[in-house]
C-alpha positions as CSV (number, residue, x, y, z in Angstrom):
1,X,-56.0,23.5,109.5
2,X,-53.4,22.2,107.0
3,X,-54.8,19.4,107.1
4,X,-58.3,20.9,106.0
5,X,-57.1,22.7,103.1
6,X,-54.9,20.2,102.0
7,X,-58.1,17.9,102.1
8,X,-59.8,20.4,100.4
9,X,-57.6,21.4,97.4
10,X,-58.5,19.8,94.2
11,X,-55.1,18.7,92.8
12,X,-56.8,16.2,90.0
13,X,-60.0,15.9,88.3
14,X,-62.1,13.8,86.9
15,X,-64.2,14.0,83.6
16,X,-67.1,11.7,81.5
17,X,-66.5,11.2,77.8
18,X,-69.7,10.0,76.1
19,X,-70.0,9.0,72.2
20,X,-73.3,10.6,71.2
21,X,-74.2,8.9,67.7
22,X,-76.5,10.2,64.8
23,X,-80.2,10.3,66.1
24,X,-79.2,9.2,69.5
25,X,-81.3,11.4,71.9
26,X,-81.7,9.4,75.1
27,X,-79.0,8.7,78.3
28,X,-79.2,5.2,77.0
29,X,-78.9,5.1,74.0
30,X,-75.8,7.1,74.5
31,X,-74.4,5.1,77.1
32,X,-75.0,1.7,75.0
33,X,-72.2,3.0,72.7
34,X,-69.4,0.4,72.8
35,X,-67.7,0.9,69.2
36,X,-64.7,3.8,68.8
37,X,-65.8,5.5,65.7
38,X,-63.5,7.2,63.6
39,X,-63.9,10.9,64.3
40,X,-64.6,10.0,68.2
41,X,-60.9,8.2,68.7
42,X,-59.0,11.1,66.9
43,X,-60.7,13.8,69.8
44,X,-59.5,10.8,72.3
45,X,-56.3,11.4,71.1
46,X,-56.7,15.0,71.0
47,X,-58.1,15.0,74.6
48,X,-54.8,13.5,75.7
49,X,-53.0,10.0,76.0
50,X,-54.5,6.4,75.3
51,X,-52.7,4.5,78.4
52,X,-52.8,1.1,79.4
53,X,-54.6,1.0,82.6
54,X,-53.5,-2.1,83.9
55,X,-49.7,-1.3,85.9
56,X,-51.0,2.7,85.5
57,X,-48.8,4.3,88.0
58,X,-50.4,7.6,88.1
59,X,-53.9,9.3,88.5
60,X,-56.1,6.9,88.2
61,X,-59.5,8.6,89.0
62,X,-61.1,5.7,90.4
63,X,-60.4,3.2,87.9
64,X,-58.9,-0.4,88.2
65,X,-55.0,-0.5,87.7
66,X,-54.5,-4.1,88.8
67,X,-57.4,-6.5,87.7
68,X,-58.9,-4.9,84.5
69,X,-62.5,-4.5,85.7
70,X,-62.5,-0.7,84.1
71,X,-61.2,-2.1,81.1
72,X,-57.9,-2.0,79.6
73,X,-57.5,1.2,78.0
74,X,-58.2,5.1,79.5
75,X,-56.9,8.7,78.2
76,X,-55.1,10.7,80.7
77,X,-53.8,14.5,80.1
78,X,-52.2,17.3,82.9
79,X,-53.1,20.9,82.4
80,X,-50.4,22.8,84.2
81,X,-49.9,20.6,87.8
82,X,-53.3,18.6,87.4
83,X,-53.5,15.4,86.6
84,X,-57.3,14.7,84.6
85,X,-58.3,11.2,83.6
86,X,-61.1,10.6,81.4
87,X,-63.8,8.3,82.2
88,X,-64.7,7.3,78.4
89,X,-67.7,5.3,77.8
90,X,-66.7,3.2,75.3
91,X,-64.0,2.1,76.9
92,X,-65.6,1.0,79.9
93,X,-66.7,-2.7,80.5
94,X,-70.4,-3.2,78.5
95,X,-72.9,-5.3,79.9
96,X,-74.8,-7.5,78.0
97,X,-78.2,-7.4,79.0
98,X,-78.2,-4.1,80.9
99,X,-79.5,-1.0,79.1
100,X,-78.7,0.9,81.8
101,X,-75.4,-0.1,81.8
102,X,-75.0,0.8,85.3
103,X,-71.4,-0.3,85.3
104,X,-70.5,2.7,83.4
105,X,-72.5,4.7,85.1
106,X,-70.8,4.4,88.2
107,X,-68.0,6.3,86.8
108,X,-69.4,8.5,84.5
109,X,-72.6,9.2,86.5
110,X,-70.5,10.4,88.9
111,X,-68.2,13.2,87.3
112,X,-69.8,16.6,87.2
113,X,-68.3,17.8,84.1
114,X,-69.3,15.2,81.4
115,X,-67.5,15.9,77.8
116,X,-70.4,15.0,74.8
117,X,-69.1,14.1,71.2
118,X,-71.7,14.6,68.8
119,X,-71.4,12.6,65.6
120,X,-73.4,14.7,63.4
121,X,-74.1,17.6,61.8
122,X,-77.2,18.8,62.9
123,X,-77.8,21.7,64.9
124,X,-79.9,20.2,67.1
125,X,-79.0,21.5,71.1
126,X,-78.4,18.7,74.0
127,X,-81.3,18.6,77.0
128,X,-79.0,18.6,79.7
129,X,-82.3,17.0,81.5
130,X,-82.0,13.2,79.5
131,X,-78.7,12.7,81.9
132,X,-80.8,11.6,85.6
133,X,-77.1,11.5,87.5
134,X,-77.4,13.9,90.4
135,X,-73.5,14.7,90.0
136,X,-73.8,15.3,86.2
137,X,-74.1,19.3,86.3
138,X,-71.9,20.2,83.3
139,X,-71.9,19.3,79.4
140,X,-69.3,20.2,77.4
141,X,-70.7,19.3,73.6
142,X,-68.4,19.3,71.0
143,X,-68.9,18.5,67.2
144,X,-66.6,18.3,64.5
145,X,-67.6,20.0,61.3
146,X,-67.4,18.4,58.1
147,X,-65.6,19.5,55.3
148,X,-68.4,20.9,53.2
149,X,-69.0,23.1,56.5
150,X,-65.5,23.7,56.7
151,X,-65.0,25.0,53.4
152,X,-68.1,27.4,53.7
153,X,-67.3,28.6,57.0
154,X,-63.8,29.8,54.9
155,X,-65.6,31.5,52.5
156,X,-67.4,33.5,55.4
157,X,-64.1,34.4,56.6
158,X,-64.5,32.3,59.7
159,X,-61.4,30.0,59.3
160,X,-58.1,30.2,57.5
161,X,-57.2,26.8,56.5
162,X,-59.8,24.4,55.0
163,X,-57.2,21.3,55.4
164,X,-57.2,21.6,59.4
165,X,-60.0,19.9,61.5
166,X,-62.4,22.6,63.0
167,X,-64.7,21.8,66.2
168,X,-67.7,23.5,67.4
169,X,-68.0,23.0,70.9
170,X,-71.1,24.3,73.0
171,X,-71.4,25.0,77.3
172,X,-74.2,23.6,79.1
173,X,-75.2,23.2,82.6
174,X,-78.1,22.2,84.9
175,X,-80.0,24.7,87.0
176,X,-77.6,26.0,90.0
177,X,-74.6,26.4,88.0
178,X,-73.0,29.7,88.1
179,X,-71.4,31.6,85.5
180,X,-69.0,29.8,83.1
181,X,-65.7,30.9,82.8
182,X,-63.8,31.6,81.1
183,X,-66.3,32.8,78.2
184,X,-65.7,31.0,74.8
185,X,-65.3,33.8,72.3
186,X,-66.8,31.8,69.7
187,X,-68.2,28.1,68.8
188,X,-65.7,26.8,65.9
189,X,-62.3,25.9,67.2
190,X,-59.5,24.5,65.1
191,X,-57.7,21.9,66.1
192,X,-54.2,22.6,67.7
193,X,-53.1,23.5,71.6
194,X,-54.1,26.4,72.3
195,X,-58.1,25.4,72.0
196,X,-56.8,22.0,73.5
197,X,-55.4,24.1,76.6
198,X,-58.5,26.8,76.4
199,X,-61.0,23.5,76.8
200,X,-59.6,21.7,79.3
201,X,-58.8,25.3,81.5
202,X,-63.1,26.0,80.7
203,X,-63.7,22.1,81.2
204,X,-61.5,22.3,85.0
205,X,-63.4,26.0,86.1
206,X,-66.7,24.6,84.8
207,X,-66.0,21.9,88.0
208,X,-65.5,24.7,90.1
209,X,-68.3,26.7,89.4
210,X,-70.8,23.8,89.7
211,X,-69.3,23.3,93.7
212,X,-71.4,26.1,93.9
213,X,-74.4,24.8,93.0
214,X,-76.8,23.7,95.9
215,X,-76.2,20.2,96.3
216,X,-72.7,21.1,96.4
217,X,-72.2,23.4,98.3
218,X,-74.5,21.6,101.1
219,X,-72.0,18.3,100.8
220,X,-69.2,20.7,101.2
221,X,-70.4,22.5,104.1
222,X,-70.6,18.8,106.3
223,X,-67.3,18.1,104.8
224,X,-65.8,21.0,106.3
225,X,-68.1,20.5,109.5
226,X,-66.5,17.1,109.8
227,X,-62.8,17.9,109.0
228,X,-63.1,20.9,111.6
229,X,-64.6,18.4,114.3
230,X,-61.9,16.3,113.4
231,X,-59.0,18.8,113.9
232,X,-60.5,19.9,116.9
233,X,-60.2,16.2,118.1
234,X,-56.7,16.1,117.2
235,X,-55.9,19.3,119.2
236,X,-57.3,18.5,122.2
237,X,-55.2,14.8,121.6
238,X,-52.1,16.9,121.1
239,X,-52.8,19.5,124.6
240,X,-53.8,16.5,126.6
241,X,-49.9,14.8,125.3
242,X,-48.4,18.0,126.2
243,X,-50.1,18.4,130.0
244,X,-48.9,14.9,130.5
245,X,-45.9,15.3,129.1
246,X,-45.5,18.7,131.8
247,X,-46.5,16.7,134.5
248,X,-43.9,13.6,133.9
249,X,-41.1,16.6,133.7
250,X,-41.9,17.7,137.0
């Protein structure tokens, strides 16, 4: 039983980070992005850590710490006692010659909360539906706002301090997902830790809510099917030692 919940306790997660440029409006497009641009490197930075992988002694989430095939570079942050390593696109490897770009893909493709920076200013809304990953259920987008924006959302009353750097982040999931929480109050964010530890805490119980989503929640049902057939096994190892063990005494 220990053994089962220890199995099943998520002690570390996982999440995609994809570079979504001006007019960019398909998966790959998006995951053809290669260079850091400006704005993009300073929310790396805000996310968490730039590490060097290579020697990377801690959560890894699935990337290569010994032979650089992940690239060289990742960003790493803990909210509270878990460990969450970004899977950024643009510092994964890029192929030349693949527009699918498969290789990055078989990180990011895989996480289930994916993180989108949009490098714009429109207001146009992200189609959770370009991203074909069957793991993919989440989208965090996030935007920062320029300063002509910032300076009339101040005169609306909406922020304090034109000098900061203000986000507006947007929630959106696939069909299946459950409720969000916890609820953002509002879309524009300054930038400082409490809306660092407010996304990551909605990011993390985003994960959580999409287990419960029906591919999910079917994967986690023969997990726990298996794990139980296995303890089960180990029991009846463990009774079967102690009869013999009864019988040699006497």
């Amino acid at each position: 039983c220990l053994r089962l919940e220890d199995m099943l306790l998520m002690k570390a997660y996982k999440f995609g980070v994809l570079y979504m440029g001006e007019g960019q409006a398909t998966e790959e497009a998006i995951f053809n992005n290669r260079d850091l641009a400006p704005n993009f490197m300073e929310f790396l930075e805000f996310l968490g850590d730039v590490i060097e992988l290579k020697g990377w002694d801690g959560y890894r989430g699935g990337l290569d710490v010994k032979n650089g095939s992940t690239g060289e570079r990742s960003v790493f942050t803990k909210l509270n006692d878990y460990d969450i390593m970004f899977h950024v696109g643009p510092l994964l490897p890029f192929t030349e010659g693949d527009p699918q770009q498969l290789a990055k893909k078989r990180h990011i493709g895989n996480d289930i909360v994916v993180i989108i920076f949009k490098d714009d200013n429109s207001a146009e809304p992200l189609d959770p539906s370009i991203f074909v990953s069957e793991f993919n259920h989440v989208f965090a987008v996030v935007q920062k706002i320029s300063h002509p924006d910032v300076v009339q959302l101040k005169q609306a009353g909406e922020v304090t301090d034109i000098n900061q750097t203000y986000y507006r982040v947007a929630f959106v999931s696939k069909d299946g997902v459950h409720s969000l929480e916890p609820p953002i109050p509002k879309e524009v964010f300054q930038k400082n830790q409490k809306f660092h530890r407010l996304f990551l805490t909605k990011a993390v119980n985003s994960e959580r809510s999409a287990m419960y989503a029906d591919k999910f929640v079917t994967k986690m049902a023969r997990t726990r099917l298996a794990l139980m057939q296995d303890s089960g096994k180990d029991l009846q190892k463990l009774e079967k030692k102690e009869k013999t063990w009864q019988l040699l005494k006497k």
